[in-house]
Backbone atoms as SQL, in Angstrom:
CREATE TABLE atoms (id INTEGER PRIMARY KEY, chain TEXT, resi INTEGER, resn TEXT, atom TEXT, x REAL, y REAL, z REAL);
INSERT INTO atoms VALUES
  (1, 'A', 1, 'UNK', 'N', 119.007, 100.444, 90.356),
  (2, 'A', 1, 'UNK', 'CA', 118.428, 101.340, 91.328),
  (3, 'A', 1, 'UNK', 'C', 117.706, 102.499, 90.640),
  (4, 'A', 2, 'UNK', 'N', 118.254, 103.027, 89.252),
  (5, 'A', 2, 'UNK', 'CA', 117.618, 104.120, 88.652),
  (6, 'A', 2, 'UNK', 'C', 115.571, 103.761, 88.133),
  (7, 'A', 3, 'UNK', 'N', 115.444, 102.120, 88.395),
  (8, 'A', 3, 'UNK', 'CA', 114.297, 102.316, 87.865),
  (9, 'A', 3, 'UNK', 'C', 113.378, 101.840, 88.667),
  (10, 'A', 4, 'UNK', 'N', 114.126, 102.078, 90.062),
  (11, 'A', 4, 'UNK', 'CA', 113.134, 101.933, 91.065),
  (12, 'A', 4, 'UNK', 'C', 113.192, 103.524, 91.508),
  (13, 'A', 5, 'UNK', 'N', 114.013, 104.333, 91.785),
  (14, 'A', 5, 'UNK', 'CA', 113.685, 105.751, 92.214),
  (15, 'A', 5, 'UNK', 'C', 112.718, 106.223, 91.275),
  (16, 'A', 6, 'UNK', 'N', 112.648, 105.918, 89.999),
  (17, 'A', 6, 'UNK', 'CA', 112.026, 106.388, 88.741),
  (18, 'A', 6, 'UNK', 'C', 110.528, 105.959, 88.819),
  (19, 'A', 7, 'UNK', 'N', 110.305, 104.616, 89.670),
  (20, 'A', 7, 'UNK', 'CA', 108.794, 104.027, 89.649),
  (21, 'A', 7, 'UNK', 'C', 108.096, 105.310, 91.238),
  (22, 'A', 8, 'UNK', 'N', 109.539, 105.497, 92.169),
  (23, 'A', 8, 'UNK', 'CA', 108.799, 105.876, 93.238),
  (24, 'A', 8, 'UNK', 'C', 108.709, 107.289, 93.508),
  (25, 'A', 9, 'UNK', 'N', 109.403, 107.675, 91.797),
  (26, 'A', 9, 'UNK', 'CA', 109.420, 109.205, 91.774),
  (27, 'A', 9, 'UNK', 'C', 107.732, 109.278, 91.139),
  (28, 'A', 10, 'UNK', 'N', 107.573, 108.293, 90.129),
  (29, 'A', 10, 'UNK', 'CA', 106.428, 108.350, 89.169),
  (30, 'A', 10, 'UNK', 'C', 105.364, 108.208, 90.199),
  (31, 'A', 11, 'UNK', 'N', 105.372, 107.201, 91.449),
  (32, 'A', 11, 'UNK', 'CA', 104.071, 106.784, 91.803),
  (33, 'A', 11, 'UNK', 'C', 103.862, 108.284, 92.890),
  (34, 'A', 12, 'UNK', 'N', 104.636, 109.265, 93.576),
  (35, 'A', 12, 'UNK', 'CA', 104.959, 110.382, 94.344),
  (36, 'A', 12, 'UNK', 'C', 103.426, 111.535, 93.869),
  (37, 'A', 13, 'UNK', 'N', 104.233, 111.364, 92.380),
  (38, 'A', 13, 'UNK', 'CA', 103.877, 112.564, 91.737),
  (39, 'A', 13, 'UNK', 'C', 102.310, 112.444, 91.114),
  (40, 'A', 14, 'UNK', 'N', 101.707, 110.951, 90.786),
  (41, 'A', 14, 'UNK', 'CA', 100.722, 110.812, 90.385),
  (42, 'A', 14, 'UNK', 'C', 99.998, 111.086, 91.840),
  (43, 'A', 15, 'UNK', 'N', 100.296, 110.249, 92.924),
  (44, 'A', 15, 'UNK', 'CA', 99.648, 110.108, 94.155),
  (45, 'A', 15, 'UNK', 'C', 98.972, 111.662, 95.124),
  (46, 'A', 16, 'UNK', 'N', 100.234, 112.324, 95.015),
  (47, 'A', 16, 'UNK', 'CA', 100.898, 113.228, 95.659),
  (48, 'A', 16, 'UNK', 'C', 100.423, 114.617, 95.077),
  (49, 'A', 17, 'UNK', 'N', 101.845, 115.061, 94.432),
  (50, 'A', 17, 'UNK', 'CA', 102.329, 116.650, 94.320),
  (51, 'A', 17, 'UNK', 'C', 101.377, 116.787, 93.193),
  (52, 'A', 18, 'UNK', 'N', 100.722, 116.054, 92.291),
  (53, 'A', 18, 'UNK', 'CA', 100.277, 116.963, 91.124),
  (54, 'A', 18, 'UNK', 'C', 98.684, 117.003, 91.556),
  (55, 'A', 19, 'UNK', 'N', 98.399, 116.247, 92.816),
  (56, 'A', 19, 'UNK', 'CA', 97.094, 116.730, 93.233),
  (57, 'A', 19, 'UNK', 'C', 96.838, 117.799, 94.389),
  (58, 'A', 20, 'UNK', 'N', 98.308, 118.861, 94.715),
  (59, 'A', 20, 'UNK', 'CA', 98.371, 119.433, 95.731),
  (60, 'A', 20, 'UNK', 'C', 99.148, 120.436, 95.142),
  (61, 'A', 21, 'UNK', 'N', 98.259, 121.992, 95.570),
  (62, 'A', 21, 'UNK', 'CA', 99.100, 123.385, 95.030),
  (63, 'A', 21, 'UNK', 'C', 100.409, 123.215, 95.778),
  (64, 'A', 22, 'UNK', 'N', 101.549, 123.279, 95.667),
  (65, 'A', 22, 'UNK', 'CA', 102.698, 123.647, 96.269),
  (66, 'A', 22, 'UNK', 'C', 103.165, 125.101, 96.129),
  (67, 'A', 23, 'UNK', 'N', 103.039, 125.072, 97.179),
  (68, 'A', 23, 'UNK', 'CA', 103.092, 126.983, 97.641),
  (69, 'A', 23, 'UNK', 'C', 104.436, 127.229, 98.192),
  (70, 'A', 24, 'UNK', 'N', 105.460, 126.054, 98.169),
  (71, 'A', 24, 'UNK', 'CA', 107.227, 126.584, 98.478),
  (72, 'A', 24, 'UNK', 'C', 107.765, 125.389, 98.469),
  (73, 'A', 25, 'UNK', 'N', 109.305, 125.481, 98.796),
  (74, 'A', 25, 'UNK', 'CA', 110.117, 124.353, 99.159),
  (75, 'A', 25, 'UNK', 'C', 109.464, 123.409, 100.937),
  (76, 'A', 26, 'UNK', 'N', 109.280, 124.625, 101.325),
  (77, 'A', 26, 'UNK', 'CA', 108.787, 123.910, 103.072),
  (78, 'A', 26, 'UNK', 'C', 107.417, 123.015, 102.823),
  (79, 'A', 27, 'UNK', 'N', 106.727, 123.376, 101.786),
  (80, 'A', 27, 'UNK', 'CA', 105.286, 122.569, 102.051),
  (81, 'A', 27, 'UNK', 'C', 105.864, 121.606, 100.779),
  (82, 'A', 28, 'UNK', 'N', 106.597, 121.833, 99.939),
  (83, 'A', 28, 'UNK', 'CA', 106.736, 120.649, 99.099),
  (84, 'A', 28, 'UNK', 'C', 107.882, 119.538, 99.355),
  (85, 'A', 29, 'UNK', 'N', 108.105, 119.831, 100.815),
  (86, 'A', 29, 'UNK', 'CA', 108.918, 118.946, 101.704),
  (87, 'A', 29, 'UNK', 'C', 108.087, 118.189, 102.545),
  (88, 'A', 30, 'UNK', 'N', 106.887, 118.866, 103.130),
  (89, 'A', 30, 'UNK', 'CA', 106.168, 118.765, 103.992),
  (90, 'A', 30, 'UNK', 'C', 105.186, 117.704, 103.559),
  (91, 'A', 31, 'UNK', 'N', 104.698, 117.599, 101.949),
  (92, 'A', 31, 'UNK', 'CA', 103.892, 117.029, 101.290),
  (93, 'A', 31, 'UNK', 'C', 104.541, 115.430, 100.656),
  (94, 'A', 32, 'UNK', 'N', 105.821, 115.539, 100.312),
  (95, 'A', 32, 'UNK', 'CA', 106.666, 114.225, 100.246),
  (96, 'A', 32, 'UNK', 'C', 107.155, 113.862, 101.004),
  (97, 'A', 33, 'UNK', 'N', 107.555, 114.127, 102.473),
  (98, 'A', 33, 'UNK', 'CA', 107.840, 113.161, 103.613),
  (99, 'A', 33, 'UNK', 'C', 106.034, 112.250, 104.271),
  (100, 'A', 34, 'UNK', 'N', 104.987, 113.211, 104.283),
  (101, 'A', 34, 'UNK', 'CA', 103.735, 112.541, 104.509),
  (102, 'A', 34, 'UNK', 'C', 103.615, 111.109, 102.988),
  (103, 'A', 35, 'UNK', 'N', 103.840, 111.849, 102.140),
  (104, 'A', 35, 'UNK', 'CA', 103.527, 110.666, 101.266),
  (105, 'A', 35, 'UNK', 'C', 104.435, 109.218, 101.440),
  (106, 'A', 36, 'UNK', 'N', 105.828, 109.783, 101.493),
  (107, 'A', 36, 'UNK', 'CA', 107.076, 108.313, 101.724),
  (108, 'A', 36, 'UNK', 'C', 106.467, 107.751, 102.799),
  (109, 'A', 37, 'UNK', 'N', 105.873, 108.836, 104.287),
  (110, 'A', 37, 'UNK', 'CA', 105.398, 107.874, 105.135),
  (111, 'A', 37, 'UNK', 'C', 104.511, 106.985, 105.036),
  (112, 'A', 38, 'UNK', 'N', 103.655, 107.359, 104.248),
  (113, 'A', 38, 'UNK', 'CA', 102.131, 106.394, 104.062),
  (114, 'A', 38, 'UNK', 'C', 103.014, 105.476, 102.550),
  (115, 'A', 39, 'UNK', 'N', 103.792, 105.814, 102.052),
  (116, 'A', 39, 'UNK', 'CA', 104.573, 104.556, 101.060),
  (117, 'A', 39, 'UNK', 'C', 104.736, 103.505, 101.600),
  (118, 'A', 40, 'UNK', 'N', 105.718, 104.002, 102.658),
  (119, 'A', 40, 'UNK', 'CA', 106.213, 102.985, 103.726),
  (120, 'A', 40, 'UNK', 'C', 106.014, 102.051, 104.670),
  (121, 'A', 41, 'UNK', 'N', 104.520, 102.833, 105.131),
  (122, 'A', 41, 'UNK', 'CA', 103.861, 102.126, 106.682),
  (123, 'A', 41, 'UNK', 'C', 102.263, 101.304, 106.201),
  (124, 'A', 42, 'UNK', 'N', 101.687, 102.291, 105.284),
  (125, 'A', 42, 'UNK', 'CA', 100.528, 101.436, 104.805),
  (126, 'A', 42, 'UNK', 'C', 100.115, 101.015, 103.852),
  (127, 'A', 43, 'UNK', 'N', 100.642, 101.559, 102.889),
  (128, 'A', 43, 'UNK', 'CA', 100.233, 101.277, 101.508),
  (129, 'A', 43, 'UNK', 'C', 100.873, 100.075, 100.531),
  (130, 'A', 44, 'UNK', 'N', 99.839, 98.816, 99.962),
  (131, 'A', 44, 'UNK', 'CA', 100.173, 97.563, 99.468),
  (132, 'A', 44, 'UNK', 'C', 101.168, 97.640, 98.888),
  (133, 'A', 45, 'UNK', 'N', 102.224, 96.840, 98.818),
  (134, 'A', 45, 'UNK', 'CA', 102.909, 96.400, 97.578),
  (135, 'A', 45, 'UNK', 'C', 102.628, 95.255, 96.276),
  (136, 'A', 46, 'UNK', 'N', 102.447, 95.103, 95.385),
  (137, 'A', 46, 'UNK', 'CA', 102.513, 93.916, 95.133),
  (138, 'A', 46, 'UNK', 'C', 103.606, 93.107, 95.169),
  (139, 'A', 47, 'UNK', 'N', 104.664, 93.420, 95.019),
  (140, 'A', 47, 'UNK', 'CA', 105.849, 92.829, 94.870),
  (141, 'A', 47, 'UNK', 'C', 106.300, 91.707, 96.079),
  (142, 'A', 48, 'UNK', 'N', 105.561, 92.364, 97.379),
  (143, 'A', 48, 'UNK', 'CA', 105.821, 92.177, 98.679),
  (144, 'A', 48, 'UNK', 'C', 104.572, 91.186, 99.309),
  (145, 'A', 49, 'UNK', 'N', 104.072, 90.825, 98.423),
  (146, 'A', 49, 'UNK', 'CA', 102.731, 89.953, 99.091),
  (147, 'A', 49, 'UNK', 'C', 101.868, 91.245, 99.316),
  (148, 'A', 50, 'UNK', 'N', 101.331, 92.366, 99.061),
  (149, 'A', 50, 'UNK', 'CA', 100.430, 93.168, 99.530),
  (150, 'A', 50, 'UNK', 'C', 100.541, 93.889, 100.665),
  (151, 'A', 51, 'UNK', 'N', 102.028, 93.693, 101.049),
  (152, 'A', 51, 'UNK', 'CA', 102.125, 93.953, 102.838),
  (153, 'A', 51, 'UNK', 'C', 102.987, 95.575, 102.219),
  (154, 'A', 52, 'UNK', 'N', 103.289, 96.490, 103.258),
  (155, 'A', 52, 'UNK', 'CA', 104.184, 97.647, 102.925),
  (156, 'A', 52, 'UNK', 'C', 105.909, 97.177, 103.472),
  (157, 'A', 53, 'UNK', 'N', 106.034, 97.861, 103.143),
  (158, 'A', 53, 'UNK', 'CA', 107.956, 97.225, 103.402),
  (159, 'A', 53, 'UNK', 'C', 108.055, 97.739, 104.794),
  (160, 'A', 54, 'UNK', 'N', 107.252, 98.449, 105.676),
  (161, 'A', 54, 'UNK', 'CA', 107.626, 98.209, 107.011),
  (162, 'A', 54, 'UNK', 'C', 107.136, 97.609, 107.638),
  (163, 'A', 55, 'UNK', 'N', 106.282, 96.916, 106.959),
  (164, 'A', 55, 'UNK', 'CA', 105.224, 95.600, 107.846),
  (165, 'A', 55, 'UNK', 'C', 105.740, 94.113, 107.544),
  (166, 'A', 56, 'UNK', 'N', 106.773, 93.918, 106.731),
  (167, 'A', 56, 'UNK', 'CA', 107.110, 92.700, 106.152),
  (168, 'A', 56, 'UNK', 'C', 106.633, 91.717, 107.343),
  (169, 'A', 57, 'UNK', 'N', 107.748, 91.702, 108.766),
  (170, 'A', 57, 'UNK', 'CA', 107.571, 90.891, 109.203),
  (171, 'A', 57, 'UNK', 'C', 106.404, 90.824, 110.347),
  (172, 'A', 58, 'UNK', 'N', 105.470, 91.541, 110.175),
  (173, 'A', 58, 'UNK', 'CA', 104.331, 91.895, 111.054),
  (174, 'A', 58, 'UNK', 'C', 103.276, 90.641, 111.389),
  (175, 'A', 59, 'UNK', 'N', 102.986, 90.539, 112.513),
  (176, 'A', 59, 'UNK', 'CA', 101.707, 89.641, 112.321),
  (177, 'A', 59, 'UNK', 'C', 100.740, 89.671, 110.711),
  (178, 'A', 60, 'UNK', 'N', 99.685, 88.276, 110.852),
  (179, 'A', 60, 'UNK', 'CA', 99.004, 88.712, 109.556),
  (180, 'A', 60, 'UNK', 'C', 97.522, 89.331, 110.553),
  (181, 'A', 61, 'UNK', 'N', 96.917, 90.073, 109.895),
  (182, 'A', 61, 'UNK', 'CA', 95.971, 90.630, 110.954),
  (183, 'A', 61, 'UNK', 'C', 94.648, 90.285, 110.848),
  (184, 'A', 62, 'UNK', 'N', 93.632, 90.206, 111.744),
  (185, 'A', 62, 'UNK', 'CA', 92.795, 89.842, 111.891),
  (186, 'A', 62, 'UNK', 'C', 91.778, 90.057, 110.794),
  (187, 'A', 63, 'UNK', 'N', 91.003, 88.597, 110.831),
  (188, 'A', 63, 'UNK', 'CA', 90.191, 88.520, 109.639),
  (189, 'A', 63, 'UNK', 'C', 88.403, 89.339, 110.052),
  (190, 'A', 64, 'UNK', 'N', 87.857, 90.150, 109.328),
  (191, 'A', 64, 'UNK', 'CA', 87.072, 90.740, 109.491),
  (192, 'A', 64, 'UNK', 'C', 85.666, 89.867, 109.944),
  (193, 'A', 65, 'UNK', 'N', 84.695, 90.564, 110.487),
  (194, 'A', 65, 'UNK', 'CA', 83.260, 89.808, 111.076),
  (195, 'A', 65, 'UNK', 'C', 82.512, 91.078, 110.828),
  (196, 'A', 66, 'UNK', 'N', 81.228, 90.778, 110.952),
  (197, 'A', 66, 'UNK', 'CA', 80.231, 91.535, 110.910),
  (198, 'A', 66, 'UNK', 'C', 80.551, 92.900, 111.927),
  (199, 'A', 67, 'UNK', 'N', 80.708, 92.665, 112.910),
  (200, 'A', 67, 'UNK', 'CA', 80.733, 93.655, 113.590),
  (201, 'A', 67, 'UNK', 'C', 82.034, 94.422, 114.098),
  (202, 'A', 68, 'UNK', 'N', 83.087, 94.319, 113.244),
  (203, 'A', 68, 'UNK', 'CA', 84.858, 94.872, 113.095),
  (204, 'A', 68, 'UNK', 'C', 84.616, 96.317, 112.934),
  (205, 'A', 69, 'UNK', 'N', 84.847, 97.400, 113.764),
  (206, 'A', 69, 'UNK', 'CA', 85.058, 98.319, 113.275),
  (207, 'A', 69, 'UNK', 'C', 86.062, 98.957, 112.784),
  (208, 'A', 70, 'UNK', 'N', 86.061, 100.081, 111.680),
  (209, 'A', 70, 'UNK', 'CA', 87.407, 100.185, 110.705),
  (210, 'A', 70, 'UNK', 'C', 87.483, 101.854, 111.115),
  (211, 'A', 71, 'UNK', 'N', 88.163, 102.000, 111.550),
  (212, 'A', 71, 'UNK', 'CA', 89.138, 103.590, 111.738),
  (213, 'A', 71, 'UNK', 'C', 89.315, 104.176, 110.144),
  (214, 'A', 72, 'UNK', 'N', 89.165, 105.306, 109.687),
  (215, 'A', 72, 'UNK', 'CA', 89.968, 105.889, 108.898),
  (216, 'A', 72, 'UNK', 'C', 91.141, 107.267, 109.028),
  (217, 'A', 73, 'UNK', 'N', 91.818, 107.111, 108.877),
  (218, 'A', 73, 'UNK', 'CA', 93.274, 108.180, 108.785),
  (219, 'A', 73, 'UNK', 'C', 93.189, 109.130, 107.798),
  (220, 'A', 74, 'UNK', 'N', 92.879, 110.447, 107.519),
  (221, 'A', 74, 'UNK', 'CA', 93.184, 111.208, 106.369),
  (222, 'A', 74, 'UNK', 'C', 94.589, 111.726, 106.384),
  (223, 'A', 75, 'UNK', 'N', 95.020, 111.637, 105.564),
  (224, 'A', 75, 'UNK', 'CA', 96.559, 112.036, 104.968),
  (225, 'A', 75, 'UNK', 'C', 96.851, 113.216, 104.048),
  (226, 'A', 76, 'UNK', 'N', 97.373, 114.327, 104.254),
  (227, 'A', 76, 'UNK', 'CA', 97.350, 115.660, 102.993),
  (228, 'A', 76, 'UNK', 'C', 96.226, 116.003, 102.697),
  (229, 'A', 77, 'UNK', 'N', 95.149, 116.273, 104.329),
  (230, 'A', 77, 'UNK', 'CA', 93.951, 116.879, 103.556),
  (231, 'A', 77, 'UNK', 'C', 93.269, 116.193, 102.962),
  (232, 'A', 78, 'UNK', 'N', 92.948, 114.640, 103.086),
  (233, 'A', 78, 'UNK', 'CA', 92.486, 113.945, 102.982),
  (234, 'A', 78, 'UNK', 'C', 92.553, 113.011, 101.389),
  (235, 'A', 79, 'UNK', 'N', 93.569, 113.829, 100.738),
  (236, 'A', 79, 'UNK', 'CA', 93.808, 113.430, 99.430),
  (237, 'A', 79, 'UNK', 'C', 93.937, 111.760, 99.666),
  (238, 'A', 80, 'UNK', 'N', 94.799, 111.249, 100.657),
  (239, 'A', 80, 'UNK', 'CA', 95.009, 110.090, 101.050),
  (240, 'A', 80, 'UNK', 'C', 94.495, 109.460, 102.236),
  (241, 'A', 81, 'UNK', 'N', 93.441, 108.376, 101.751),
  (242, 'A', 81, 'UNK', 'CA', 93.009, 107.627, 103.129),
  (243, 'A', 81, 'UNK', 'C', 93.585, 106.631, 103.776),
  (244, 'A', 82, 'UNK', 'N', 93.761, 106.196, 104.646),
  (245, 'A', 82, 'UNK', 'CA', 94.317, 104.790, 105.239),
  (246, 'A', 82, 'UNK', 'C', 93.203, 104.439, 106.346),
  (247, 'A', 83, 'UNK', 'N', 92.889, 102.826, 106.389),
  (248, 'A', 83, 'UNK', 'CA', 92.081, 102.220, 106.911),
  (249, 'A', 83, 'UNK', 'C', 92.959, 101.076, 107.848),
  (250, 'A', 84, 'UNK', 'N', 91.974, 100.765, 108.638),
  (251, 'A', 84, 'UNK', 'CA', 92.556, 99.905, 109.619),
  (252, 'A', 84, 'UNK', 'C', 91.531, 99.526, 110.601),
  (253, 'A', 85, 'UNK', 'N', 91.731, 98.316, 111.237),
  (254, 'A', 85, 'UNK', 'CA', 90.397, 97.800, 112.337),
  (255, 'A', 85, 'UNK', 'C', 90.800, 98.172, 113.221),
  (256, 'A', 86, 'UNK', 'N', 89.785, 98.977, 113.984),
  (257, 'A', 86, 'UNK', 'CA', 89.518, 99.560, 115.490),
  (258, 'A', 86, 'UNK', 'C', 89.444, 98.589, 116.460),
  (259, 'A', 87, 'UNK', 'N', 90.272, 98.753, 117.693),
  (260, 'A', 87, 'UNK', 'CA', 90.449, 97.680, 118.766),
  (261, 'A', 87, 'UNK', 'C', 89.193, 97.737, 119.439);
């Protein structure tokens, strides 16, 4: 278990906190619960087939066409994007 907290402390801090002033404990709480969320809900794994560990058992989703439109999500001020097709 120590060298998986250690990969998801490492991937946090590259992703995350060392591209964001932290100005206290409240925003550097505020800045690693947004990141675990986007760990969790959108962002690939490889390990996992490319899917995030809360999508394991999710539909597989629709394959793109010319005319798919794609939503984007900014995350921390946009440090982090997430994409997705618009219904």
């Amino acid at each position: 278990m120590n060298a998986i907290a250690e990969r998801w402390i490492g991937s946090c801090r590259r992703e995350a906190t060392d591209r964001v002033l932290i100005t206290g404990q409240r925003h550097l709480r505020l800045v690693v619960s947004e990141y675990a969320d986007h760990y969790n809900r959108h962002r690939p794994h490889r390990s996992l087939g490319q899917h995030p560990p809360d999508q394991l058992i999710a539909a597989e989703p629709r394959s793109a066409s010319d005319r798919t439109m794609v939503s984007r999500l900014d995350r921390l001020g946009g440090l982090i994007h997430e994409y997705k097709q618009a219904a």
